[in-house]
C-alpha positions, 0 to 999 in steps of 0.5 A: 253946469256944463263940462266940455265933452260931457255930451259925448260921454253920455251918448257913448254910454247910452250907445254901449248900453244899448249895443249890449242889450243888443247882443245878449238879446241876440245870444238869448234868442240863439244867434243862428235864427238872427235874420238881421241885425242892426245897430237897433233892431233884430230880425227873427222868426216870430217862433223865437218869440215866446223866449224874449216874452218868458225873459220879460224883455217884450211884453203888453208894458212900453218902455 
């Protein structure tokens, strides 16, 4: 069934989910070596990598 606006409200959700993922992943890496944001992606020096692999954040699984 559909309700009006009930659209809206999942990708608002979605959206705010995914903007904190994104800033305690940044807070996580230090943000003094965040290159680049946007509102999907994060640059940083490959040297931070190690901290997101130890957090299980990025690994050899997708998804």
């Amino acid at each position: 069934m559909n309700y009006p606006g009930s659209l809206v409200r999942i990708a608002s959700f979605t959206t705010a989910r995914a903007r904190t993922k994104l800033v305690s992943t940044m807070h996580l890496i230090g943000e003094k070596y965040i290159i680049y944001c946007d509102t999907d992606s994060l640059v940083f020096p490959y040297s931070r990598m190690s901290i997101l692999e130890h957090a299980g954040i990025i690994g050899e699984k997708l998804g």
